[in-house]
C-alpha positions as CSV (number, residue, x, y, z in Angstrom):
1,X,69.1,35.7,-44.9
2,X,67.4,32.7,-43.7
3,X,65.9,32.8,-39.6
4,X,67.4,32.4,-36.7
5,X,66.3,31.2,-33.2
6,X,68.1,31.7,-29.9
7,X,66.8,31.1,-26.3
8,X,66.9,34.6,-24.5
9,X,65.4,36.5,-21.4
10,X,64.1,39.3,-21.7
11,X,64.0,41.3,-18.4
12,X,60.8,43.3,-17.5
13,X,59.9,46.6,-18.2
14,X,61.5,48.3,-15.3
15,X,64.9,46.7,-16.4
16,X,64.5,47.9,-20.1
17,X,63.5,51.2,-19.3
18,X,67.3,51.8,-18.0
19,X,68.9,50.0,-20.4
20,X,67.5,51.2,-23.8
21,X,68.2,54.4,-23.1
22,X,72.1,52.7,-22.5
23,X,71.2,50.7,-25.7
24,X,70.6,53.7,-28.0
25,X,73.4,55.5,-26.9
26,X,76.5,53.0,-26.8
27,X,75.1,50.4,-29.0
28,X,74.2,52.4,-32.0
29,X,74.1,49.5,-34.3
30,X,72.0,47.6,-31.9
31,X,68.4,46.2,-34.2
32,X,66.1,48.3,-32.7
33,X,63.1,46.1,-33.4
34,X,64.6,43.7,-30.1
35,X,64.3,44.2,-27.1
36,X,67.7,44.5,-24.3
37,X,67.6,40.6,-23.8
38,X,70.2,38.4,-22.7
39,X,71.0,35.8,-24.6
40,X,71.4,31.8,-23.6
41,X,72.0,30.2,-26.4
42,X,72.4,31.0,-30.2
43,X,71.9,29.7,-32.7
44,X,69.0,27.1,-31.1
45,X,67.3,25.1,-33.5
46,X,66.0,25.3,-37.1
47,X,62.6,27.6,-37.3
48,X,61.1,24.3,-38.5
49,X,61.6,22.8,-35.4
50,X,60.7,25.7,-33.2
51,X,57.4,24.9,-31.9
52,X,59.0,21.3,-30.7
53,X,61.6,22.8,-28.9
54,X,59.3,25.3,-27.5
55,X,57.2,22.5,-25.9
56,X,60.3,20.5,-24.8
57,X,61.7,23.8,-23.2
58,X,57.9,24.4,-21.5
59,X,57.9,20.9,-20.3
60,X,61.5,20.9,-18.8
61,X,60.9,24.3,-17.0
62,X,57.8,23.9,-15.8
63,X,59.4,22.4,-12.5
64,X,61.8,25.5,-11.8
65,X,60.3,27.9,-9.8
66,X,60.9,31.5,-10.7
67,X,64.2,33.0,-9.1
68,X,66.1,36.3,-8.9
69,X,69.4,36.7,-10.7
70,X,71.9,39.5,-10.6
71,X,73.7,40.9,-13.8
72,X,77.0,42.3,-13.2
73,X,78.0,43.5,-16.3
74,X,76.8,43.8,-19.9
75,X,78.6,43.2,-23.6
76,X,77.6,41.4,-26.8
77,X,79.1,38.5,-28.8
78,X,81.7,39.3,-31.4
79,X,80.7,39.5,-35.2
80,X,76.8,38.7,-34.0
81,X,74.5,40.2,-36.3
């Protein structure tokens, strides 16, 4: 199966240690080599192209300053694996 690359937070540790536990027990097919993340976009760009778009990305957030968000809900994309 060739790569993939997504853009995805992944929330601190505080955050994951409530939602593994949620993880492990709902999501039993879940990869348990990742972390709870939420994804942004997938599929990105080629793995090829990676360290590009990681410098691109860098560049265009290096304005933003940090900010708090709120998740209301969880779920996962259909037929994602």
């Amino acid at each position: 199966m060739p790569l993939r690359t997504s853009i995805t937070i992944v929330p601190p540790h505080g955050v994951q240690a409530v939602a593994v536990p949620l993880l492990r027990r709902y999501a039993y097919d879940f990869p348990r080599r990742l972390p709870a993340h939420i994804t942004l976009l997938y599929p990105f760009v080629p793995v090829d192209d990676l360290a590009a778009a990681t410098d691109t990305l860098r560049a265009l957030g290096a304005g933003v300053a940090p900010f708090e968000m709120t998740v209301a809900g969880y779920g996962q994309f259909p037929l994602v694996t």
